[in-house]
PLY file of the C-alpha trace (Angstrom):
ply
format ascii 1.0
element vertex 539
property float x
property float y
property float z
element edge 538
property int vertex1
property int vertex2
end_header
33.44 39.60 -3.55
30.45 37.54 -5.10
27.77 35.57 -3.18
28.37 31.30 -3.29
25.38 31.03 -4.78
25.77 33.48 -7.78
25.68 30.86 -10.08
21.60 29.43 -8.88
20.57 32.78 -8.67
22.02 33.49 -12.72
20.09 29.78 -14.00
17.18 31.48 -12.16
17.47 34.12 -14.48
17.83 37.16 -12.70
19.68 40.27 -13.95
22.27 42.14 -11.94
20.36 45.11 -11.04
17.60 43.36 -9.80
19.86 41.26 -7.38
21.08 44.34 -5.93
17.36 45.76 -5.51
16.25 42.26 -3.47
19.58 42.49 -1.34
21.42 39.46 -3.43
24.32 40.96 -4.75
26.54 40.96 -1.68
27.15 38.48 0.54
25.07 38.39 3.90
26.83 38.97 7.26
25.45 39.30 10.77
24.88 37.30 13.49
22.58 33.87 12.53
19.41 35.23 13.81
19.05 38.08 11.55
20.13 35.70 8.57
18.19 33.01 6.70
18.13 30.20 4.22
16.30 30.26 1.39
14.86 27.11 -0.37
13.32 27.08 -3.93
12.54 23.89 -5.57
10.99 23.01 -9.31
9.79 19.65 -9.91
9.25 19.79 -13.62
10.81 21.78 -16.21
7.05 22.82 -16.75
7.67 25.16 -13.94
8.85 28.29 -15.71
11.39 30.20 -14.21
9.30 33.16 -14.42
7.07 31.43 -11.95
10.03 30.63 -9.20
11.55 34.17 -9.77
8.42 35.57 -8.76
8.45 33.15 -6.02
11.88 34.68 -4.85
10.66 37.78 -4.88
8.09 37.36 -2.28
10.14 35.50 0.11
12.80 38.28 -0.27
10.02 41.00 0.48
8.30 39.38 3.52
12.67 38.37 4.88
12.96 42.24 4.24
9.82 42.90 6.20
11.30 40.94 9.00
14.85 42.76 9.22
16.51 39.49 7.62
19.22 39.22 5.25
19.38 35.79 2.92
22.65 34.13 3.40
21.73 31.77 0.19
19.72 30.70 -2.13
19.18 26.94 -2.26
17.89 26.03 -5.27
17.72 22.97 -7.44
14.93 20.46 -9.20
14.18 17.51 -8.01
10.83 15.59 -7.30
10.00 15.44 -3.53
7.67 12.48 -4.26
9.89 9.57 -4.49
11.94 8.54 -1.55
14.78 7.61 -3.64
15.39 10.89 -4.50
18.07 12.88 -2.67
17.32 16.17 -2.58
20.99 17.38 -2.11
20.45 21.05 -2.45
17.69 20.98 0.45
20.16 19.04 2.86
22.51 21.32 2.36
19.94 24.17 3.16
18.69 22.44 6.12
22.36 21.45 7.78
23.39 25.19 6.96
20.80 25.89 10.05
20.81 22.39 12.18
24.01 21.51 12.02
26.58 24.75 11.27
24.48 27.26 12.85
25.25 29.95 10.16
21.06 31.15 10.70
17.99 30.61 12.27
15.26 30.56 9.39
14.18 28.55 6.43
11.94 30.38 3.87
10.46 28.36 1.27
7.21 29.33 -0.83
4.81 26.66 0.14
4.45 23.40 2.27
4.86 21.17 -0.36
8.01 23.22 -1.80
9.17 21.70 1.67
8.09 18.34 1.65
6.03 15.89 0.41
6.44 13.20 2.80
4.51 13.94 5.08
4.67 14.90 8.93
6.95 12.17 9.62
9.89 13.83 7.73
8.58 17.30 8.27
8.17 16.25 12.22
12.08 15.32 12.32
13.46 18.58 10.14
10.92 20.93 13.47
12.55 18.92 16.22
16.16 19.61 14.97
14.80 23.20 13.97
13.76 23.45 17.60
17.11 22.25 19.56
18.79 25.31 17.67
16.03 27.88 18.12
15.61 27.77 14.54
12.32 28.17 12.28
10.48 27.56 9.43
8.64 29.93 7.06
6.30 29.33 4.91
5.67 32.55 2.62
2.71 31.60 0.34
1.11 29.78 3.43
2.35 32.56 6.57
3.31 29.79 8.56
5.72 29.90 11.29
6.59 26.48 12.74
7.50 28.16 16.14
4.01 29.32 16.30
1.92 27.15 14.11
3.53 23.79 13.91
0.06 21.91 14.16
-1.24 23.61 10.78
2.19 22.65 9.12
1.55 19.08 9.92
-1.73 19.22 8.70
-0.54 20.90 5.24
2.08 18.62 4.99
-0.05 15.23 5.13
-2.73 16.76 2.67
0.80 17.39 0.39
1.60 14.07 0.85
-2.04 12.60 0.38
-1.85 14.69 -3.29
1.62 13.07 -3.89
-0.28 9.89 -3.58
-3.20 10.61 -5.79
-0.65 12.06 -8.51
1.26 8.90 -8.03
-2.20 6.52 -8.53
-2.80 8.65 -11.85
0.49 8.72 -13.15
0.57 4.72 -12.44
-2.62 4.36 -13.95
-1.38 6.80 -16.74
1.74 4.49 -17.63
-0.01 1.44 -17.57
-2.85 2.73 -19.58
-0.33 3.34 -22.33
1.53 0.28 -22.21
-1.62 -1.44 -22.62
-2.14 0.86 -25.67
1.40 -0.44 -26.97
2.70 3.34 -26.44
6.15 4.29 -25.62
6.27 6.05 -22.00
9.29 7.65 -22.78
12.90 7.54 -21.11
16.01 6.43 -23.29
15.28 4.60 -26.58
17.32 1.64 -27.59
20.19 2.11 -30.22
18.61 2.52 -33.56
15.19 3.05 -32.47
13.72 7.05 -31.45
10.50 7.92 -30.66
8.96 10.49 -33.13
7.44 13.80 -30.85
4.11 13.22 -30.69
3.92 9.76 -32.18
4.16 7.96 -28.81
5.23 5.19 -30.67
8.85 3.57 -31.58
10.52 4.09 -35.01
13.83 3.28 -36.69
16.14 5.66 -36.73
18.10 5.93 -40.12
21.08 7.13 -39.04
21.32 3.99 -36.11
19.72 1.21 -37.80
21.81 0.28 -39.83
24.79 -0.49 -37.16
22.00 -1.73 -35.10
20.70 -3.91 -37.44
24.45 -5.47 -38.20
24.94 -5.71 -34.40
22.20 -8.19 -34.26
22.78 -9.95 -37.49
25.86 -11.12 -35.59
24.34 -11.63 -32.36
22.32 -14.06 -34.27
25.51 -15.54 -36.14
26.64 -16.29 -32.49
29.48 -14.16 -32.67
30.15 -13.26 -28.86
29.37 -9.48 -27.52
33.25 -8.99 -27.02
33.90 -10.02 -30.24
31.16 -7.90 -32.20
32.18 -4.68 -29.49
35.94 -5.40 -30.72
34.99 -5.40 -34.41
32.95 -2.07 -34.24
35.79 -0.34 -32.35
38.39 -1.45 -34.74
36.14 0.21 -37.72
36.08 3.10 -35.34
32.65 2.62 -35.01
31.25 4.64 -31.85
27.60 4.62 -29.51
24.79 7.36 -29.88
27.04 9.24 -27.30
30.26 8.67 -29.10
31.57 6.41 -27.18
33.47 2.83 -27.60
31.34 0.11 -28.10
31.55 -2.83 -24.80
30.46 -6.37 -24.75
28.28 -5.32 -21.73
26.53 -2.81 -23.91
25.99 -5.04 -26.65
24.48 -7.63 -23.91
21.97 -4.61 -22.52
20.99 -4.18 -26.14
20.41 -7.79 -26.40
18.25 -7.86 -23.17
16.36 -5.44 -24.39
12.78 -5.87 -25.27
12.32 -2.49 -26.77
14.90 -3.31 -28.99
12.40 -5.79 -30.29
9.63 -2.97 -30.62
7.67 -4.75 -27.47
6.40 -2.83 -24.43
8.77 -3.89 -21.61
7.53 -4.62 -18.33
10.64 -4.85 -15.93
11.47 -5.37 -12.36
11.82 -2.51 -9.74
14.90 -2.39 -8.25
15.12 -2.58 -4.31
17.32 -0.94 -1.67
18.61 -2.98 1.30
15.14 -1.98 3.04
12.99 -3.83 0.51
12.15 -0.36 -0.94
11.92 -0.05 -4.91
14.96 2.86 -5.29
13.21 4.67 -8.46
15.24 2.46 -10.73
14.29 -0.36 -12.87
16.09 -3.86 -13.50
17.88 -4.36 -17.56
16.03 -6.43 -19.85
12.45 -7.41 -18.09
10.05 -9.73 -20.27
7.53 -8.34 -22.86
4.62 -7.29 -21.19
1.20 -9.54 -22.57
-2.32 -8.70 -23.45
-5.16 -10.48 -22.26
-4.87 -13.74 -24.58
-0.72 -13.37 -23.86
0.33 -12.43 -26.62
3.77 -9.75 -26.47
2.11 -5.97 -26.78
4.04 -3.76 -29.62
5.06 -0.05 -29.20
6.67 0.49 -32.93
9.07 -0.81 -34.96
12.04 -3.12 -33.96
15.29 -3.59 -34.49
14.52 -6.92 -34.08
11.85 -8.97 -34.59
10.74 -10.74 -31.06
11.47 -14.29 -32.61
14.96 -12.91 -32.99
14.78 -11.20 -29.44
13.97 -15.17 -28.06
16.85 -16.11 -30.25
19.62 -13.77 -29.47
18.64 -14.79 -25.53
18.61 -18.25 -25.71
22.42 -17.76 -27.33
23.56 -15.80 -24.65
21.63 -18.08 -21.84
23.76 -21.35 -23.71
27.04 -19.16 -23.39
26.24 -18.04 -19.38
27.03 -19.72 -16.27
26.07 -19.13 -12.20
28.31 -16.24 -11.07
30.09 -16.28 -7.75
28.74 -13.41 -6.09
25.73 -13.02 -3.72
22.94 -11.25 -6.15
21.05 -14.22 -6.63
20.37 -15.51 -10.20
23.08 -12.85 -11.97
25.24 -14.81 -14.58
28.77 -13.94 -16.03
29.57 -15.06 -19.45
31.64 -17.77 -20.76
33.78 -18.80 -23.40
32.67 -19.77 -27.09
31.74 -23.59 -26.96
34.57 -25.64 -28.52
34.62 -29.15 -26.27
32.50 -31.19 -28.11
32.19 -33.92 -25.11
31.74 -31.33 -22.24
28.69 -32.70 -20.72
28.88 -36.01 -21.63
32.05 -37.21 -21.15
32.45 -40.07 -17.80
35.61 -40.61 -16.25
36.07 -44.81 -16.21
37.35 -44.57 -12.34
34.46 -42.33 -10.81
31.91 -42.29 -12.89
31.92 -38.65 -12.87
32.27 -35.77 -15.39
35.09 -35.03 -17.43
36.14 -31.25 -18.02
37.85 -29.72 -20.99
41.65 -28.42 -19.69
42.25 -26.59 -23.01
43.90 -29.17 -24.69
42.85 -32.69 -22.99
39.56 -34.02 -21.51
40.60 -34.72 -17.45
38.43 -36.09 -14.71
36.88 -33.10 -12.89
37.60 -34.88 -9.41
41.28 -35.55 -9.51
41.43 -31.88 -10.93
39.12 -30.44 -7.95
39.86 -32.59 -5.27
43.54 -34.41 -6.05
44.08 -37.87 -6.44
42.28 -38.42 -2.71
39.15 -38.63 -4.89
39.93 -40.81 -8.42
43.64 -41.05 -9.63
41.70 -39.78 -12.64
41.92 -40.63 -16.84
42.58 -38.04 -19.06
42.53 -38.16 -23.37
43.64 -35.32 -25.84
40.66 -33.73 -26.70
41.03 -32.67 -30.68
41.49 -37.07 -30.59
38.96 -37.85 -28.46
36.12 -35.27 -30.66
36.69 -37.14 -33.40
36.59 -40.52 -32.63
33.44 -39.97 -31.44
32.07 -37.99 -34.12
32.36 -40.95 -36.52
30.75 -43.06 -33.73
28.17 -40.84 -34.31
28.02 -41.20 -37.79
28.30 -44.97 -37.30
25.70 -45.49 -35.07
22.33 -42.83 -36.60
23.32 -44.37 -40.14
22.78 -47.73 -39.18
19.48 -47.14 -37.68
15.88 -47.48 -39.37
13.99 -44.41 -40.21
11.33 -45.43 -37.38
14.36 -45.31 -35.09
13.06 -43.72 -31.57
16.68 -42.30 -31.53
16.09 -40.60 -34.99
12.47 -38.99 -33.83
14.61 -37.69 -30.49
17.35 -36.30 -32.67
14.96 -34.38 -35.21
13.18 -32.92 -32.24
15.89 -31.97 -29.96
17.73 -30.37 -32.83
14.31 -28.60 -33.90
13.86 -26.93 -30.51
17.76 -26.26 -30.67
17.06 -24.31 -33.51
13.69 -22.97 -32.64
14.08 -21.67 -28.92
11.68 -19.14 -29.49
8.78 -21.86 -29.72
9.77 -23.20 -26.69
10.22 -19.61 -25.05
6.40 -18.89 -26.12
5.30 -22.02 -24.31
6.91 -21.74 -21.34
4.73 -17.60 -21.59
1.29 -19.06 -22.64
2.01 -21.70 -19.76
2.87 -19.36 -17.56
-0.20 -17.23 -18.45
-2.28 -19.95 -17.54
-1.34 -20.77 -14.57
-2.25 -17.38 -13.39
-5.55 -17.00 -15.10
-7.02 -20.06 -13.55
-5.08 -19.19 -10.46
-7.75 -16.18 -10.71
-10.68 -17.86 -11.84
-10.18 -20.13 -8.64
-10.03 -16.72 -6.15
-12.92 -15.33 -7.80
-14.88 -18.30 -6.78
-13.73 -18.03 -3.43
-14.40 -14.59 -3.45
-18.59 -16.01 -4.40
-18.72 -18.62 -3.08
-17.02 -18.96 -0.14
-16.32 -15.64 1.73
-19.54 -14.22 0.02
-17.92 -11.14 -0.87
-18.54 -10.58 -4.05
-22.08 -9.95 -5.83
-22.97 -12.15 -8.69
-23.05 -9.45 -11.64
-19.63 -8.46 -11.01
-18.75 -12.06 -10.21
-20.39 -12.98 -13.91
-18.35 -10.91 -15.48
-14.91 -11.33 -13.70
-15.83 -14.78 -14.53
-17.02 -14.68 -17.84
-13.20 -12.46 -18.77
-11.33 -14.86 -17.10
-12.80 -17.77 -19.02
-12.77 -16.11 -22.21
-8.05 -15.52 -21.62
-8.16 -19.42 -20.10
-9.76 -20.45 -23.46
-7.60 -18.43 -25.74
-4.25 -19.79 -23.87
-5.22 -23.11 -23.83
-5.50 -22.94 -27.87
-2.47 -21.56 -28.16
-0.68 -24.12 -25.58
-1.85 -26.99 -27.90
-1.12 -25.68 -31.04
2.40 -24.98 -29.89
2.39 -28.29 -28.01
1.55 -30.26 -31.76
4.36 -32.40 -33.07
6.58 -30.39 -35.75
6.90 -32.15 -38.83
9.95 -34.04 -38.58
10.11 -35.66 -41.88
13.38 -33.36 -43.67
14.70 -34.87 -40.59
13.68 -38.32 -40.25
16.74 -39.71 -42.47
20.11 -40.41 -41.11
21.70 -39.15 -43.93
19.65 -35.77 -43.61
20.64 -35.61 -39.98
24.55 -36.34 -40.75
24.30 -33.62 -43.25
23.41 -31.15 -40.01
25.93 -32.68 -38.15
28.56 -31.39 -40.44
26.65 -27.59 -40.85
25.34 -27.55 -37.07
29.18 -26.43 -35.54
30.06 -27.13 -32.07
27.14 -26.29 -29.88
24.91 -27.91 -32.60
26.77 -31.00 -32.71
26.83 -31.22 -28.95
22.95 -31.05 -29.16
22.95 -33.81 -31.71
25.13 -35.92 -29.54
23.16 -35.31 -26.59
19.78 -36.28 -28.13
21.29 -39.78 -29.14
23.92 -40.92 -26.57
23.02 -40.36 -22.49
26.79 -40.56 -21.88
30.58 -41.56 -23.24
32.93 -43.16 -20.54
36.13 -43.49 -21.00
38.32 -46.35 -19.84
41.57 -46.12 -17.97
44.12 -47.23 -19.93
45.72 -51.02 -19.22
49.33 -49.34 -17.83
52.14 -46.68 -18.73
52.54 -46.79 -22.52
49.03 -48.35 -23.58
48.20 -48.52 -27.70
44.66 -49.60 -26.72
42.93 -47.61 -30.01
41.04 -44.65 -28.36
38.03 -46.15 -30.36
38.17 -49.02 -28.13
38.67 -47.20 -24.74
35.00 -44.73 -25.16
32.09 -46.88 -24.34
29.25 -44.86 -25.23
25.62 -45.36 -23.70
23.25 -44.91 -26.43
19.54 -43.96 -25.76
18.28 -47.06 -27.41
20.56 -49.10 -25.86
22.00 -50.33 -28.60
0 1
1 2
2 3
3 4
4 5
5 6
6 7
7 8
8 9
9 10
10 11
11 12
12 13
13 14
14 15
15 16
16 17
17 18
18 19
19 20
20 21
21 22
22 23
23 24
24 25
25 26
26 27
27 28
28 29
29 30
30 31
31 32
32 33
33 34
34 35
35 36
36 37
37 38
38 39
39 40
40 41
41 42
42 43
43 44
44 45
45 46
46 47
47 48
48 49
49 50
50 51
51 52
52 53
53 54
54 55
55 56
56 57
57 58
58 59
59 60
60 61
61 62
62 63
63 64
64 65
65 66
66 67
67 68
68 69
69 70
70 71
71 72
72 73
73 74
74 75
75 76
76 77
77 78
78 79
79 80
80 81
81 82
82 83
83 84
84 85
85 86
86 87
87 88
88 89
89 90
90 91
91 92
92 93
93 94
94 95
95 96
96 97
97 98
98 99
99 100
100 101
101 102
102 103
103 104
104 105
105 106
106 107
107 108
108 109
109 110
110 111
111 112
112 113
113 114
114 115
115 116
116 117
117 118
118 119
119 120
120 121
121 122
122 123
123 124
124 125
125 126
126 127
127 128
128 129
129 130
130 131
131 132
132 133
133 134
134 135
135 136
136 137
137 138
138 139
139 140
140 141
141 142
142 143
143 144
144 145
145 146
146 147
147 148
148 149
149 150
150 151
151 152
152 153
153 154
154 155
155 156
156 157
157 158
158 159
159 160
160 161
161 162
162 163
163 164
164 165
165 166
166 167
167 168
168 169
169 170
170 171
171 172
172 173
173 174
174 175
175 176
176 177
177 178
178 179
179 180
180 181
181 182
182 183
183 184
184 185
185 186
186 187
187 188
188 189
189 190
190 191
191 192
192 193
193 194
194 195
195 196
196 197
197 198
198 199
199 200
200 201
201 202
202 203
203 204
204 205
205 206
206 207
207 208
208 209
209 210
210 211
211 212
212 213
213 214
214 215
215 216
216 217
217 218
218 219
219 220
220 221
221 222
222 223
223 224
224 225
225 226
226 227
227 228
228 229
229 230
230 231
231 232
232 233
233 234
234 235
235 236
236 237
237 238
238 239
239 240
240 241
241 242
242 243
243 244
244 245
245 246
246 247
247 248
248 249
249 250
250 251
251 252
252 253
253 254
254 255
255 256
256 257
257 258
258 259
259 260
260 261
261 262
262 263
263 264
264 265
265 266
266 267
267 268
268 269
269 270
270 271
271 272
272 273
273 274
274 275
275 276
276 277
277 278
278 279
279 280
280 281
281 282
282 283
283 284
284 285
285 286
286 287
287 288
288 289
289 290
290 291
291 292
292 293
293 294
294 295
295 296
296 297
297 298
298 299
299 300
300 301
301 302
302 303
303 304
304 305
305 306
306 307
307 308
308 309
309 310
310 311
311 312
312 313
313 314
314 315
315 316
316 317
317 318
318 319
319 320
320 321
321 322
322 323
323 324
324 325
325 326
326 327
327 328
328 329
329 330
330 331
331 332
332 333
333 334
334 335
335 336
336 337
337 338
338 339
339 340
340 341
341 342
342 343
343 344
344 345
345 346
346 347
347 348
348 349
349 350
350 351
351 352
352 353
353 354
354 355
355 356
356 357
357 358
358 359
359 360
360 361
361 362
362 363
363 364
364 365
365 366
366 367
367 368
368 369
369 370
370 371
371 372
372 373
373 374
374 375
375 376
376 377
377 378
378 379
379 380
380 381
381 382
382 383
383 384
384 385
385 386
386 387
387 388
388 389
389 390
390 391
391 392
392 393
393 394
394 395
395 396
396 397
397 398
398 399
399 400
400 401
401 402
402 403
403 404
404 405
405 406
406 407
407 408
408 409
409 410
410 411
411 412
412 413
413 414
414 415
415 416
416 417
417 418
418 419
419 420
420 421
421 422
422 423
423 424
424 425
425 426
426 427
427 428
428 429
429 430
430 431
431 432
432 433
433 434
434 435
435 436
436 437
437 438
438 439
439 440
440 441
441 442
442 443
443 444
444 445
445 446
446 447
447 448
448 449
449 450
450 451
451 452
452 453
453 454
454 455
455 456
456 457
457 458
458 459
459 460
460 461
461 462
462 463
463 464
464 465
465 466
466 467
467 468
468 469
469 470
470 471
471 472
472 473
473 474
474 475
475 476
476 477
477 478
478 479
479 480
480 481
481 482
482 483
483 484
484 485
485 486
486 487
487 488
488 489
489 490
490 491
491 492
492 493
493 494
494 495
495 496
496 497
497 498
498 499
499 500
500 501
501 502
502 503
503 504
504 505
505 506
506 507
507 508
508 509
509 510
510 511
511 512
512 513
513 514
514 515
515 516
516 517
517 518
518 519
519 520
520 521
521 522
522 523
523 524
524 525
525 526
526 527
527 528
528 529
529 530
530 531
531 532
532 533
533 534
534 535
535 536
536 537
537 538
């Protein structure tokens, strides 16, 4: 009959023969007080196994010395230093005395093999300890918490105070790097790796390719569904081997790595408000002093195309139902051309696209209570007023106001990634002068502050307020608009732009359509004469 935990003891690397000599070959029997737990933890795979047999040995020699038999061997690796890790291996360890009663004493090596939490989880694990006549033993330390429970609180705060201090440099450590534009590791995007040593990203050959095609057709606008489905059919698998899914393809997208940019995302939280050790999708790139996106490598993408293939998806998303805030679920390829800007005669109010026909949104969401409600085939009522369209921007001057609002609504259409940049360097700028004003409350009014470091707090900020402020005008400058400033040029777009384009263009020159109800039951009113549209200069 072999021990339950067999298995730890073999990963720990111990041979048969030696198991026998430290009493681990056969299973442990006796009453609970001459039995114990054993608990042996390694927080990195830097900690050899060499180092935690020897640690076994020692606790085996001083339970020998004490006329105990180990029941088991707890073992497993996990960091104690983040609360949102579960250490499942130590619970089980810990309930094997609190709970079940199976023995009276937990060995481990050293305090912070225990905890790292400090007293006010060590505190808790004593008091349950306590109600069964149960100990702890710390070997490396000789600490018995029946007899010296004051000296293990005191060694476990001083564990957790170096947790903290390891945490400070290892957060000082990360962002040192990003700043640096290096890679801090974890899992690269598809068709990127990060070279040993290199700290930096790189294309992988035997991914880029794919990866490359994935977002040629992100930026052809082909939906994620659509480009998962073609992969699949080609039989065309992940780095793991795995069927390609829409909501992979959308991570992907997200990503900012993908784009060779140092990614500074959002901590998850638990229901307490407490980050859980995970991090959100996505995140924004993170930006240097004068805000411009920091690079760790080579891209998949370039981030031009990153502000692209977001500003697809974002024209593609809608609000989703459920409770998590700003999360969006996707939605269905554009095809209505007068979604948005099609009135209902009766209300006044939107018209929505029912697959084949344009209805009034009321009379479909609240009956005919609300507006008895007009309705037009669609396919009919798209092109009527395309070649009102047509009609109306080639009869206007080149001057037209209408014409300048056109060629610059369809130039940050196409360009989203200017007007993603402006919305960062405005952002930026908000929160550098937002500093510059607390530094000179800091001096001037709460007086605490001295005036070199003041100087030169002041002197930094100035120098990033300067920089942005460039940049915001430069992107703020008037594109050149004349390609565009003929109607025949824009017509020509009209009939390359596709739906979504088109709806742009037909935005940036009419503020709405209305349609008229008809007259009665079997009206030949031409449809032409029944869409009143309100065009922006009011012609």
């Amino acid at each position: 009959m072999h021990r339950e935990d067999l298995p730890a003891l073999r990963a720990l690397g111990f041979d048969d023969a030696e198991l026998r000599e430290l009493g681990l070959w056969e299973p442990a029997t006796g009453s609970p007080a001459d039995l114990a737990e054993m608990y042996v933890r390694r927080s990195k795979k830097k900690d050899t196994l060499a180092s935690l047999r020897e640690q076994v040995r020692r606790m085996c020699a001083h339970a020998q010395s004490e006329g105990k038999r180990i029941r088991h061997v707890w073992f497993e690796q996990r960091s104690a230093s983040k609360a949102s890790v579960r250490r499942e291996e130590f619970e089980k360890a810990t309930a094997a005395i609190a709970e079940h009663g199976l023995s009276k004493t937990l060995y481990v090596f050293k305090t912070s093999r225990l905890s790292r939490r400090g007293m006010g989880q060590v505190g808790l694990l004593l008091d349950k300890f306590e109600e069964r006549g149960a100990r702890v033993y710390v070997v490396a330390e000789h600490i018995d918490s029946t007899k010296q429970r004051m000296i293990l609180a005191i060694l476990s705060e001083q564990a957790r105070e170096q947790i903290e201090d390891l945490r400070e440099f290892v957060r000082n450590g990360i962002a040192g790097n990003k700043a640096e534009g290096r890679w801090n590791g974890g899992v690269t995007p598809f068709g990127l790796y990060c070279p040993k040593g290199s700290g930096k990203l790189a294309r992988n050959p035997g991914e880029y390719p794919l990866a490359r095609r994935i977002a040629d057709y992100l930026l052809e606008r082909r939906t994620p569904n659509w480009i998962a489905n073609r992969l699949n059919a080609e039989g065309l698998r992940t780095r793991h081997g795995k069927k390609w899914s829409g909501t992979g393809i959308v991570a992907l997208a997200h990503s900012v790595a993908w784009a060779g940019l140092v990614p500074d995302r959002d901590k998850m939280l638990d229901a307490d408000g407490k980050w859980s050790g995970k991090y959100h999708r996505g995140g924004s790139p993170l930006l240097d002093k004068k805000g411009n996106p920091i690079s760790c490598g080579e891209g998949v993408i370039t981030f031009a195309e990153h502000v692209k293939i977001n500003a697809i998806l974002a024209s593609r998303a809608a609000k989703g139902g459920s409770s998590i805030g700003d999360r969006t679920r996707g939605k269905r390829e554009i095809v209505a051309l007068l979604s948005g800007t099609l009135r209902c005669g009766l209300c006044g109010g939107p018209m929505a696209n029912g697959g084949t026909n344009y209805r009034c949104y009321a009379r479909q969401l609240e009956g005919e209570a609300s507006c008895k409600g007009v309705s037009t085939e669609r396919t009919r009522a798209d092109e009527v007023v395309e070649r009102m369209w047509f009609n109306h921007v080639l009869a206007l001057e080149p001057e037209s106001p209408t014409i300048h609002a056109i060629a610059r609504d369809w130039l940050s259409y196409r360009d989203p990634e200017r007007e993603a940049r402006k919305a960062h360097v405005t952002a930026a700028l908000e929160n550098a002068v937002g500093r510059e004003m607390k530094l000179e409350k800091e001096f001037f009014v709460l007086g605490r502050m001295d005036e070199d470091r003041f100087e030169r707090l002041r002197e930094q900020v100035a120098a990033q307020i300067a920089e942005l402020k460039a940049e915001l005008a430069e992107l703020s400058a008037d594109a050149d608009l004349t390609p565009l400033m003929e109607a025949e040029s824009l017509a020509d777009l009209w009939n390359g732009a596709g739906v979504a384009g088109q709806r742009a263009l037909l935005r940036a020159a009419a503020k709405r359509i209305i349609l008229l109800p008809p007259k009665g039951r079997g009206d030949r009113t031409p449809l032409i004469d029944r869409l009143v549209p309100e065009w922006r200069d009011g012609n």
